[in-house]
C-alpha positions in Angstrom: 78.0 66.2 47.3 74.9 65.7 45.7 71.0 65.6 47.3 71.2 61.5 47.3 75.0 61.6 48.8 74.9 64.4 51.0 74.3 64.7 54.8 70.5 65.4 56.2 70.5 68.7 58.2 67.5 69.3 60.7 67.3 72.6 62.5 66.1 73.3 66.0 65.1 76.5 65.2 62.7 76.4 68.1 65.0 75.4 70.6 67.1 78.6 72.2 70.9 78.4 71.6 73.0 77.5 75.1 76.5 78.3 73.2 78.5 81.3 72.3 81.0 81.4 69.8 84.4 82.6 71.3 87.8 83.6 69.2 90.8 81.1 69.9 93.6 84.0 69.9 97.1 82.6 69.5 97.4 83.9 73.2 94.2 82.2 74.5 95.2 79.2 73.0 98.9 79.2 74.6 96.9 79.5 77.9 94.4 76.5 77.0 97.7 74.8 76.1 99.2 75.0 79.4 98.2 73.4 82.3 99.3 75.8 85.1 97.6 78.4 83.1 94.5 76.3 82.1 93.7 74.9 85.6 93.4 78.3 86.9 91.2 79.9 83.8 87.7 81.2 85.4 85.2 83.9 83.8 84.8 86.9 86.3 82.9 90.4 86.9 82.8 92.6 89.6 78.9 92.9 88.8 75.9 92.1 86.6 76.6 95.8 84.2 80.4 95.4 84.7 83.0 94.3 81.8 83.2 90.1 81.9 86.8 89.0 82.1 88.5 85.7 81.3 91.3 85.4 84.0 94.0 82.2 83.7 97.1 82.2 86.4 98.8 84.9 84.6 96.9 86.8 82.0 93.5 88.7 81.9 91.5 89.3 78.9 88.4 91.5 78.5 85.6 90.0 76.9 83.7 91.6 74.4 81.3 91.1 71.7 81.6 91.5 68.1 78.5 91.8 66.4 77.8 90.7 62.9 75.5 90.0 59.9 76.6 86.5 59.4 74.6 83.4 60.4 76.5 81.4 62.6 75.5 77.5 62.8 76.4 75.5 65.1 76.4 71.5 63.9 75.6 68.7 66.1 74.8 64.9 65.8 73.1 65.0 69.3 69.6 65.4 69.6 69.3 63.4 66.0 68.8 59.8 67.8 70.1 56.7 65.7 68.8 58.0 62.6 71.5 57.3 59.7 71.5 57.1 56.2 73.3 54.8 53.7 75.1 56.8 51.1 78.2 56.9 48.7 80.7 57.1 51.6 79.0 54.6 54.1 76.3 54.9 57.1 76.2 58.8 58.1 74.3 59.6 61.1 72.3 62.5 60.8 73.0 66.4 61.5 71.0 69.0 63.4 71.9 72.8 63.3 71.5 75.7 65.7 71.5 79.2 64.9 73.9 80.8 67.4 72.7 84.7 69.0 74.2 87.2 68.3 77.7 87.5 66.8 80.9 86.1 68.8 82.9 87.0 71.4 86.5 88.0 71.4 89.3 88.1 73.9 91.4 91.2 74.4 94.4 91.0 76.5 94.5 93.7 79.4 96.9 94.9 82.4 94.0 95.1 84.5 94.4 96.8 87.8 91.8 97.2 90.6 90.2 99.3 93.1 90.2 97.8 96.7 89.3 100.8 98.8 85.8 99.5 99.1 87.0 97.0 101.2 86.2 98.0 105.2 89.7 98.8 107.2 90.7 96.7 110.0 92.2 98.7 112.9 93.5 96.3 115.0 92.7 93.6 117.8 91.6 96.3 120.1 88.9 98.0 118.0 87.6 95.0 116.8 86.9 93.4 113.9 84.3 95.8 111.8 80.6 94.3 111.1 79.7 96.2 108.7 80.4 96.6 104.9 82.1 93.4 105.3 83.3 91.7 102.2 83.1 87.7 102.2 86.1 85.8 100.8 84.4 83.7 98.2 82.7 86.8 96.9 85.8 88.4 96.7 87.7 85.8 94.6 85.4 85.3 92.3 84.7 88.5 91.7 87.7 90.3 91.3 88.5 90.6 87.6 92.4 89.6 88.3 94.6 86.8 87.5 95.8 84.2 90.1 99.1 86.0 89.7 97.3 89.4 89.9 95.2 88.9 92.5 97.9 87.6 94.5 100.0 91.0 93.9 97.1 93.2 94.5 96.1 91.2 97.5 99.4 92.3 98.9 99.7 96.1 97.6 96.8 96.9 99.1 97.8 94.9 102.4 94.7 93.3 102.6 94.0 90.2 105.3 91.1 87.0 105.9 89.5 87.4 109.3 87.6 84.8 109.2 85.3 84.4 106.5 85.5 88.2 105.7 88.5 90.5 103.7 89.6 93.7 105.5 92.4 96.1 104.5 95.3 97.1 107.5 94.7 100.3 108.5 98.2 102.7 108.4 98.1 102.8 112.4 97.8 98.7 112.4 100.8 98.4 109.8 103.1 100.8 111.3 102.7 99.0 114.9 103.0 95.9 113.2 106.1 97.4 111.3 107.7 98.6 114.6 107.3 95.5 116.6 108.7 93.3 114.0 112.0 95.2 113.5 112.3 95.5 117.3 111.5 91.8 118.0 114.4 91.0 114.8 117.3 93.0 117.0 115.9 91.7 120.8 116.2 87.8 119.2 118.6 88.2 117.3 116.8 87.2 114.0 118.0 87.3 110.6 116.8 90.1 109.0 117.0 88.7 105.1 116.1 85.2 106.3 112.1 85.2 108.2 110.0 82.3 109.0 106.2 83.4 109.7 106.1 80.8 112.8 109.5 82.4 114.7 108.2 86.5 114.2 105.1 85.6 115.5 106.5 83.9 118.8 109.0 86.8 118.8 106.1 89.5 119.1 103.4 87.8 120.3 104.3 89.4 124.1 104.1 93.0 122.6 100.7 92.7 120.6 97.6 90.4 120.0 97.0 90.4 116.2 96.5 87.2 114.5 99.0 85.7 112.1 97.0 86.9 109.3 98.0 90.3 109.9 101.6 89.4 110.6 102.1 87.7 107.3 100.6 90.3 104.9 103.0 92.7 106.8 105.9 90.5 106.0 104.8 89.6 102.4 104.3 93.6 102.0 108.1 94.9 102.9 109.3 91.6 101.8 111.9 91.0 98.9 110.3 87.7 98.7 106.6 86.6 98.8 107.1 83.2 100.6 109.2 82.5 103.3 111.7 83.0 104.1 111.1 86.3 104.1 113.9 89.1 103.2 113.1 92.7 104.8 113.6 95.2 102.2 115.0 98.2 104.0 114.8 100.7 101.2 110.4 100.0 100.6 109.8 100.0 104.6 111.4 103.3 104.3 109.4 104.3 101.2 106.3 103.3 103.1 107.0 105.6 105.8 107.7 108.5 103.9 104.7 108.1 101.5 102.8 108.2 105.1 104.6 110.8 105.9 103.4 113.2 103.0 99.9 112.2 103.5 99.0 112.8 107.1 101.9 116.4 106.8 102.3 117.5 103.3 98.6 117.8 102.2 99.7 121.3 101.9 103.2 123.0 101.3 105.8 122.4 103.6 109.5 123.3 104.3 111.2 120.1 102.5 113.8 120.0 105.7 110.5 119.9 107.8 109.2 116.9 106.2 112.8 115.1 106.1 112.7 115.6 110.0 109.7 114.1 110.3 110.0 111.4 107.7 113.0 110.3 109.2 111.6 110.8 113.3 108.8 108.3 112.2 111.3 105.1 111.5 112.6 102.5 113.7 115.2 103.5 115.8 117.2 100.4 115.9 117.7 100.5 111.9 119.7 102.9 109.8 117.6 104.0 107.1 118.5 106.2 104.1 115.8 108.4 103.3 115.8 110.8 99.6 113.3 112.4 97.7 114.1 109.6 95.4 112.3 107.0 97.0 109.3 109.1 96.4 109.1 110.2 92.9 105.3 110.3 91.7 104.0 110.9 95.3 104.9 115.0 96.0 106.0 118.0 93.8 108.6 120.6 94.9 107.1 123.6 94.8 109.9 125.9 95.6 113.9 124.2 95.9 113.0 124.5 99.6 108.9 123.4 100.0 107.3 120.2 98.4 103.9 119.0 98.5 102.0 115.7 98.5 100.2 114.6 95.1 99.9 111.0 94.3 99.9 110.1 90.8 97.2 107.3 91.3 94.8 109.5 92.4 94.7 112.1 89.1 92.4 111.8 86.9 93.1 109.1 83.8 92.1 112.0 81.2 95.2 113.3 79.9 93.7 117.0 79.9 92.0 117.2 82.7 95.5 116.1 84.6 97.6 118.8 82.9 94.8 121.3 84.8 95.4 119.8 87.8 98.9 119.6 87.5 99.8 123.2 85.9 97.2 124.1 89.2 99.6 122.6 91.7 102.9 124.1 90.1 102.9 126.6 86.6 106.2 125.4 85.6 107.4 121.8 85.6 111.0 120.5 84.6 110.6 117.5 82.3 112.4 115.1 84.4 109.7 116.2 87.0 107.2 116.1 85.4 107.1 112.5 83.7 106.7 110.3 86.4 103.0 112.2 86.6 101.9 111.2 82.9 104.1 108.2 82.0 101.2 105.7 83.3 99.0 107.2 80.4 101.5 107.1 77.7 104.8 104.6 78.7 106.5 105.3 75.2 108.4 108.2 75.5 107.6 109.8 71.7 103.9 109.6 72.6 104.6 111.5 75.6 106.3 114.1 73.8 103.0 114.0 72.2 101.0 114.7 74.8 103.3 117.8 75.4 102.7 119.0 72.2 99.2 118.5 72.8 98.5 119.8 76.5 101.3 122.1 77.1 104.3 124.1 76.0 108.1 122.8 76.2 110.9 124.8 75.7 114.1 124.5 76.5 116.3 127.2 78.1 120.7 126.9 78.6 119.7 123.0 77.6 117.4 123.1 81.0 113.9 121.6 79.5 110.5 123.6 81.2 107.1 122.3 80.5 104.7 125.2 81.6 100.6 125.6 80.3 99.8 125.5 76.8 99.3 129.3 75.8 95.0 130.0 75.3 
């Protein structure tokens, strides 16, 4: 267009810029197309130096910025009044232009996980409900850099429960009373174990304890098949629950494995038959010797692929594979790039078709 056609463009260069330029990825977009996604989309961050996070009902994305050399305008006919001008294509009303900060911001999808131990532990109606460190609910929404969906999963992992106003997490003692009086009150009534309604296992144990319904529901959602009612006991994860207790509070150091079985198996309700193997446990002990095992919990080594091998190759000198794996595949899911980490952090041989991953020679 020339001078005499074209459109007038005023800046506002001395007005500061309220808008950032964000990247419409084809998965952003899907989620602004959506309206069970959309209507949950919110901006979160656990703090004012933390990573900023756009959350929808299902998928997280990190924000970041991309910083550039380009000038980015953005163009506007507010703040230009009435003014228009007559030209070849009719009456055009009048541009203004501000230069955008910075560069833009771009969305990176994530699996984001999250820390809860920082919330306080709730030990039950007769301790009391904790006053300090307490965590407020709003807070705790809107900070957690998790989606609806996520949230909700973590919320439950990590058994946490609303007391009022404030977020608490139930302590082991609370959920294995809790545990124990539910299963007891299912056989005295005569209650469907794969078919629970909140409202009937509360009147059931309400004579043998005094915790709220809050604490009752996270216990059900927790061991549950299901995460509404009704409610579907899983049998094989209240055992797995157990046992990972189990190894905590009597395998912190080596113990005889038909010890721990005895034990493991002493701590569940009587009035079930449960079926308890190593199985159920795989990422949460090592056996040292055919006969001992100890406790180590993958999800509390260190995210450094190096520094775990030391730590592992500490606890035990010589792994099998199959042993091994379920200690490293959080860091590297693809099975080739975990050979690649072998290559890189230790030494695998195989002997009679039997394959031993041991330290990498210095």
């Amino acid at each position: 267009m020339t001078e005499a056609s074209g459109i007038p463009l005023f800046s506002l260069s001395n007005k500061s810029s309220q808008y950032r330029l964000i990247q419409l990825t084809p998965e952003v977009q899907d989620i602004l197309k959506s309206e069970d996604e959309r209507r949950h989309l919110k901006i979160k961050s656990a703090g004012p130096n933390s990573p900023v996070y756009l959350c929808s009902f299902s998928k997280t994305f990190q924000i970041k910025e991309v910083n550039q050399s380009n000038t980015l305008l953005l163009l506007s006919s507010e703040g230009a009044g009435d003014i228009r001008k007559s030209g070849e294509y009719g009456e055009l009303r009048i541009l203004t232009a501000q230069k955008l900060s910075g560069g833009y911001l771009e969305c990176l999808p994530v699996q984001s996980t999250c820390d809860l131990s920082f919330v306080p532990l709730y030990h039950g109606s007769e301790v009391g409900i904790p006053m300090e460190n307490n965590v407020d609910i709003e807070g705790f929404q809107t900070n957690i850099p998790l989606s609806t969906n996520e949230y909700e999963k973590a919320w439950v992992d990590w058994l946490c429960v609303q007391l009022g106003r404030q977020v608490f997490r139930l302590s082991s003692s609370v959920v294995r009373q809790v545990l124990l009086n539910i299963v007891t009150a299912i056989q005295i009534e005569g209650l469907n174990f794969r078919s629970l309604e909140l409202k009937r296992v509360y009147e059931a144990v309400h004579q043998d304890q005094e915790e709220p319904t809050s604490v009752l529901e996270t216990v059900l959602r927790k061991f549950s098949v299901h995460d509404s009612e009704p409610y579907c006991l899983d049998e094989d994860r209240i055992c797995q629950w157990f046992g990972q207790k189990a190894l905590i509070e009597h395998a912190s150091k080596e113990i005889k494995l038909a010890s721990f079985m005895e034990i493991w198996h002493s701590s569940l309700p009587v009035s079930l038959d449960f079926r308890c193997e190593l199985s159920q446990l795989v990422g949460q002990f090592v056996q040292i010797t055919p006969d001992t095992i100890q406790h180590l919990s993958r999800e509390r080594l260190p995210k450094d692929p190096r520094t775990r091998f030391e730590i592992l190759f500490k606890t035990k000198s010589m792994w099998l594979e199959e042993e091994i794996i379920p200690f490293i595949d959080d860091i590297e899911g693809n099975r080739a790039k975990i050979n690649n980490l072998f290559l890189k952090f230790a030494k695998r041989k195989v002997v009679k078709g039997v394959v031993y991953i041991s330290r990498r020679s210095t």
